[in-house]
C-alpha positions as CSV (number, residue, x, y, z in Angstrom):
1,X,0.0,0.0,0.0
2,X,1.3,3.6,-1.0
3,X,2.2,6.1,1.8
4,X,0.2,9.3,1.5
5,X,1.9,13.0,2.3
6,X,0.3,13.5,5.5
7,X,1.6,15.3,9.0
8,X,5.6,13.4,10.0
9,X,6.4,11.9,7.2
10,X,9.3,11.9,4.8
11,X,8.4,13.3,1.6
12,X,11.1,13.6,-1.5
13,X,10.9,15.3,-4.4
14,X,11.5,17.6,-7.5
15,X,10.2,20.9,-8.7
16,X,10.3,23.4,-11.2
17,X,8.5,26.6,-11.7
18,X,7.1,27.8,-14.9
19,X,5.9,31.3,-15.9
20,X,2.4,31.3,-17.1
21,X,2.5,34.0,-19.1
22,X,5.6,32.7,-21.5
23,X,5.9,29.4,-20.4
24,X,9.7,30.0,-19.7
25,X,11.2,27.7,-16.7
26,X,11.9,29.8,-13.9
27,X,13.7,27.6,-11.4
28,X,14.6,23.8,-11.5
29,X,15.4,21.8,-8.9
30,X,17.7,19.5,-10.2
31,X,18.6,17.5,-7.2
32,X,15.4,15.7,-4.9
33,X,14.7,17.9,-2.2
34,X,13.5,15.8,1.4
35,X,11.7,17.0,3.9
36,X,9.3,15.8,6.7
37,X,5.9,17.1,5.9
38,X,4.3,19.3,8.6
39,X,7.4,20.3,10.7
40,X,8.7,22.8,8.2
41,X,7.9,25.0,5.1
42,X,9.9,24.3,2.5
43,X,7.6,25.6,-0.3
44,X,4.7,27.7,-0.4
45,X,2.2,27.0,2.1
46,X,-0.2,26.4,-0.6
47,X,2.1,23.9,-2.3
48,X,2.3,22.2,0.7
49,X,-1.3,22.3,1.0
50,X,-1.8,20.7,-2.7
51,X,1.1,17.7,-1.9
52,X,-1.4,16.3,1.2
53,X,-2.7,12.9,0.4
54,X,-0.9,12.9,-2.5
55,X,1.3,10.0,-2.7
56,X,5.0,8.7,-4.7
57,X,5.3,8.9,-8.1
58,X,2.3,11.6,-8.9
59,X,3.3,14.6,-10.3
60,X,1.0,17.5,-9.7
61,X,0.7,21.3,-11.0
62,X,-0.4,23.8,-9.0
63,X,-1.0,27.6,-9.5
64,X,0.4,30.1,-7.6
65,X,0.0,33.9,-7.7
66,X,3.3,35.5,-6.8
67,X,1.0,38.5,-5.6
68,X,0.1,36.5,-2.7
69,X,3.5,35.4,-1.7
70,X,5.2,38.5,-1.9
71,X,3.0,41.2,-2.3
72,X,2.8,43.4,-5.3
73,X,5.8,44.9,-7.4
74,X,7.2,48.0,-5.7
75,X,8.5,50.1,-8.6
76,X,10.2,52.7,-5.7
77,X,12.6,49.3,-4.8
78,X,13.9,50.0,-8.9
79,X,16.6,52.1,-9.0
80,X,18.8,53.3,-11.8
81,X,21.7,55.5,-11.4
82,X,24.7,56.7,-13.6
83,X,27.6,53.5,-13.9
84,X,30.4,55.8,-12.5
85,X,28.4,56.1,-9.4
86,X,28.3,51.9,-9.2
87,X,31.2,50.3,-7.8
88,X,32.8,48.2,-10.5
89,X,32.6,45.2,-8.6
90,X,29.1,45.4,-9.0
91,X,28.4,46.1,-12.7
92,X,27.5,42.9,-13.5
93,X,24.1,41.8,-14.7
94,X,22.9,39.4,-12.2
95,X,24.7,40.2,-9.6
96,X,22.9,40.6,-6.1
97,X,23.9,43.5,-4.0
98,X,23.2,44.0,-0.4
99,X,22.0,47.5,1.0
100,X,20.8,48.8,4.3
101,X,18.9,51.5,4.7
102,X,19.3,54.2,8.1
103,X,16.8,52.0,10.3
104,X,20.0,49.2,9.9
105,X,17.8,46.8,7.5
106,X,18.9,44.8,5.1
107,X,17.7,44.2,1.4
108,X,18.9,42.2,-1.1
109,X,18.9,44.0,-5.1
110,X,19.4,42.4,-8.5
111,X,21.1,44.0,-11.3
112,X,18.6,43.7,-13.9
113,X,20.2,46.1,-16.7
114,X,22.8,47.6,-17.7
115,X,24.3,50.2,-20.9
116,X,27.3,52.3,-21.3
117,X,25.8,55.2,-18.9
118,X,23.7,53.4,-16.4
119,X,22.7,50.6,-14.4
120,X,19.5,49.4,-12.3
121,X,19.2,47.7,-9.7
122,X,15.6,46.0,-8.8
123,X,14.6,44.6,-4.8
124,X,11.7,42.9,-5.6
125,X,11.4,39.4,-5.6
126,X,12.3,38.3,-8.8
127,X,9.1,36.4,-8.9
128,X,6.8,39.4,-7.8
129,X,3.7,40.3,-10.0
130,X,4.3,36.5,-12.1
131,X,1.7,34.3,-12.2
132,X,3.4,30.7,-11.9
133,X,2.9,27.2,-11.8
134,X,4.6,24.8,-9.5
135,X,5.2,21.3,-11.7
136,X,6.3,18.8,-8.6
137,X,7.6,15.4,-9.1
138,X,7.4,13.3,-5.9
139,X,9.8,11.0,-5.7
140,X,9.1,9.3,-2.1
141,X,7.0,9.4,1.0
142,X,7.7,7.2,3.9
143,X,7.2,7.4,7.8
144,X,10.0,9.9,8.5
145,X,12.6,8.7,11.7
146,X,13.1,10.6,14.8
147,X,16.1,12.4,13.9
148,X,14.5,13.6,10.3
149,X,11.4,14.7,12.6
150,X,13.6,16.8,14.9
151,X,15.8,17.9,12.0
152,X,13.1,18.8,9.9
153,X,14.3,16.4,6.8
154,X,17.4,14.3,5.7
155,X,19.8,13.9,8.0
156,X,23.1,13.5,6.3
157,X,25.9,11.3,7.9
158,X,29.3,12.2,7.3
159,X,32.4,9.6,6.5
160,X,33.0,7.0,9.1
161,X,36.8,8.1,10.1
162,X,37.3,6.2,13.4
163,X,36.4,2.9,12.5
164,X,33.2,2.9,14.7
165,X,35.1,3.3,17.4
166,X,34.4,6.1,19.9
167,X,37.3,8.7,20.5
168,X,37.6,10.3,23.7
169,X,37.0,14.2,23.7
Protein backbone atom coordinates (compact mmCIF):
# COMPACT_ATOMS: atom_id res chain seq x y z
CA UNK A 1 0.00 0.00 0.00
CA UNK A 2 1.28 3.65 -1.03
CA UNK A 3 2.16 6.13 1.77
CA UNK A 4 0.17 9.32 1.52
CA UNK A 5 1.86 13.04 2.27
CA UNK A 6 0.29 13.47 5.48
CA UNK A 7 1.57 15.31 8.95
CA UNK A 8 5.61 13.42 9.96
CA UNK A 9 6.38 11.94 7.19
CA UNK A 10 9.31 11.85 4.76
CA UNK A 11 8.44 13.31 1.57
CA UNK A 12 11.12 13.63 -1.51
CA UNK A 13 10.91 15.35 -4.42
CA UNK A 14 11.46 17.59 -7.53
CA UNK A 15 10.18 20.89 -8.73
CA UNK A 16 10.26 23.45 -11.22
CA UNK A 17 8.47 26.62 -11.66
CA UNK A 18 7.14 27.83 -14.88
CA UNK A 19 5.85 31.34 -15.87
CA UNK A 20 2.36 31.32 -17.10
CA UNK A 21 2.49 33.97 -19.13
CA UNK A 22 5.63 32.68 -21.46
CA UNK A 23 5.95 29.44 -20.43
CA UNK A 24 9.72 30.00 -19.71
CA UNK A 25 11.23 27.72 -16.66
CA UNK A 26 11.89 29.79 -13.88
CA UNK A 27 13.66 27.60 -11.36
CA UNK A 28 14.57 23.85 -11.50
CA UNK A 29 15.42 21.82 -8.94
CA UNK A 30 17.74 19.47 -10.21
CA UNK A 31 18.56 17.54 -7.22
CA UNK A 32 15.42 15.67 -4.93
CA UNK A 33 14.71 17.85 -2.15
CA UNK A 34 13.48 15.81 1.38
CA UNK A 35 11.73 16.99 3.92
CA UNK A 36 9.29 15.81 6.70
CA UNK A 37 5.89 17.07 5.94
CA UNK A 38 4.31 19.28 8.60
CA UNK A 39 7.44 20.33 10.71
CA UNK A 40 8.71 22.80 8.16
CA UNK A 41 7.87 25.01 5.06
CA UNK A 42 9.93 24.33 2.51
CA UNK A 43 7.62 25.56 -0.35
CA UNK A 44 4.67 27.73 -0.36
CA UNK A 45 2.25 27.01 2.12
CA UNK A 46 -0.19 26.36 -0.64
CA UNK A 47 2.08 23.92 -2.35
CA UNK A 48 2.31 22.25 0.66
CA UNK A 49 -1.25 22.27 0.96
CA UNK A 50 -1.78 20.73 -2.71
CA UNK A 51 1.09 17.72 -1.87
CA UNK A 52 -1.39 16.32 1.25
CA UNK A 53 -2.74 12.89 0.37
CA UNK A 54 -0.91 12.95 -2.46
CA UNK A 55 1.30 9.95 -2.75
CA UNK A 56 5.01 8.65 -4.67
CA UNK A 57 5.25 8.88 -8.12
CA UNK A 58 2.28 11.64 -8.86
CA UNK A 59 3.33 14.64 -10.28
CA UNK A 60 1.02 17.50 -9.68
CA UNK A 61 0.66 21.34 -11.02
CA UNK A 62 -0.37 23.84 -9.05
CA UNK A 63 -1.00 27.63 -9.49
CA UNK A 64 0.41 30.11 -7.58
CA UNK A 65 0.03 33.93 -7.72
CA UNK A 66 3.26 35.46 -6.85
CA UNK A 67 1.02 38.46 -5.56
CA UNK A 68 0.10 36.46 -2.69
CA UNK A 69 3.45 35.41 -1.65
CA UNK A 70 5.24 38.52 -1.87
CA UNK A 71 2.99 41.17 -2.28
CA UNK A 72 2.78 43.37 -5.28
CA UNK A 73 5.75 44.86 -7.43
CA UNK A 74 7.22 48.03 -5.67
CA UNK A 75 8.47 50.08 -8.59
CA UNK A 76 10.22 52.68 -5.68
CA UNK A 77 12.58 49.34 -4.79
CA UNK A 78 13.90 49.96 -8.93
CA UNK A 79 16.64 52.12 -9.02
CA UNK A 80 18.80 53.32 -11.84
CA UNK A 81 21.68 55.45 -11.43
CA UNK A 82 24.71 56.73 -13.60
CA UNK A 83 27.60 53.50 -13.91
CA UNK A 84 30.39 55.82 -12.54
CA UNK A 85 28.43 56.13 -9.43
CA UNK A 86 28.30 51.93 -9.24
CA UNK A 87 31.25 50.33 -7.78
CA UNK A 88 32.77 48.17 -10.54
CA UNK A 89 32.63 45.18 -8.57
CA UNK A 90 29.07 45.44 -9.02
CA UNK A 91 28.42 46.09 -12.74
CA UNK A 92 27.51 42.87 -13.55
CA UNK A 93 24.06 41.81 -14.66
CA UNK A 94 22.85 39.40 -12.16
CA UNK A 95 24.65 40.18 -9.59
CA UNK A 96 22.90 40.56 -6.07
CA UNK A 97 23.90 43.51 -3.99
CA UNK A 98 23.19 43.98 -0.40
CA UNK A 99 21.98 47.54 0.97
CA UNK A 100 20.79 48.78 4.26
CA UNK A 101 18.92 51.50 4.68
CA UNK A 102 19.34 54.21 8.13
CA UNK A 103 16.83 52.05 10.30
CA UNK A 104 19.96 49.18 9.87
CA UNK A 105 17.77 46.77 7.53
CA UNK A 106 18.87 44.83 5.07
CA UNK A 107 17.67 44.18 1.41
CA UNK A 108 18.89 42.20 -1.13
CA UNK A 109 18.94 44.05 -5.13
CA UNK A 110 19.35 42.40 -8.53
CA UNK A 111 21.10 43.97 -11.32
CA UNK A 112 18.59 43.67 -13.93
CA UNK A 113 20.16 46.07 -16.65
CA UNK A 114 22.83 47.55 -17.72
CA UNK A 115 24.32 50.17 -20.90
CA UNK A 116 27.34 52.26 -21.32
CA UNK A 117 25.80 55.20 -18.92
CA UNK A 118 23.67 53.36 -16.41
CA UNK A 119 22.69 50.62 -14.39
CA UNK A 120 19.52 49.42 -12.30
CA UNK A 121 19.21 47.67 -9.73
CA UNK A 122 15.56 46.02 -8.79
CA UNK A 123 14.60 44.60 -4.79
CA UNK A 124 11.73 42.86 -5.60
CA UNK A 125 11.42 39.38 -5.65
CA UNK A 126 12.35 38.29 -8.84
CA UNK A 127 9.12 36.45 -8.94
CA UNK A 128 6.85 39.39 -7.80
CA UNK A 129 3.73 40.29 -10.02
CA UNK A 130 4.34 36.55 -12.14
CA UNK A 131 1.69 34.26 -12.17
CA UNK A 132 3.44 30.72 -11.92
CA UNK A 133 2.89 27.15 -11.77
CA UNK A 134 4.60 24.85 -9.46
CA UNK A 135 5.24 21.27 -11.66
CA UNK A 136 6.32 18.85 -8.57
CA UNK A 137 7.57 15.40 -9.06
CA UNK A 138 7.38 13.28 -5.86
CA UNK A 139 9.81 10.96 -5.66
CA UNK A 140 9.10 9.33 -2.13
CA UNK A 141 7.00 9.38 0.96
CA UNK A 142 7.74 7.17 3.88
CA UNK A 143 7.20 7.39 7.83
CA UNK A 144 10.04 9.95 8.55
CA UNK A 145 12.64 8.69 11.72
CA UNK A 146 13.08 10.65 14.78
CA UNK A 147 16.08 12.38 13.95
CA UNK A 148 14.47 13.56 10.33
CA UNK A 149 11.39 14.73 12.57
CA UNK A 150 13.59 16.81 14.91
CA UNK A 151 15.80 17.87 12.04
CA UNK A 152 13.14 18.81 9.86
CA UNK A 153 14.28 16.38 6.76
CA UNK A 154 17.43 14.26 5.73
CA UNK A 155 19.83 13.88 8.04
CA UNK A 156 23.15 13.49 6.32
CA UNK A 157 25.90 11.25 7.90
CA UNK A 158 29.32 12.22 7.28
CA UNK A 159 32.40 9.56 6.55
CA UNK A 160 33.00 6.97 9.06
CA UNK A 161 36.79 8.12 10.08
CA UNK A 162 37.33 6.24 13.44
CA UNK A 163 36.44 2.91 12.53
CA UNK A 164 33.16 2.88 14.69
CA UNK A 165 35.07 3.32 17.44
CA UNK A 166 34.40 6.13 19.86
CA UNK A 167 37.25 8.69 20.48
CA UNK A 168 37.56 10.34 23.71
CA UNK A 169 37.01 14.21 23.74
Amino acid sequence: MKQIIEFNKFVELTYRVIDQKTGDVLTTVEFPLGYVHGTNEVLAPRVMAELEGRSAGETISVPIDCNDIYGPRDESLVITDLIENVPEAYREVGMRILMENESGQVKSFLVTRMDKKTLTIDGNNPLCGRQVVFELEILEVRDATEEEINAGGKVERGPDIHGGRAIPI
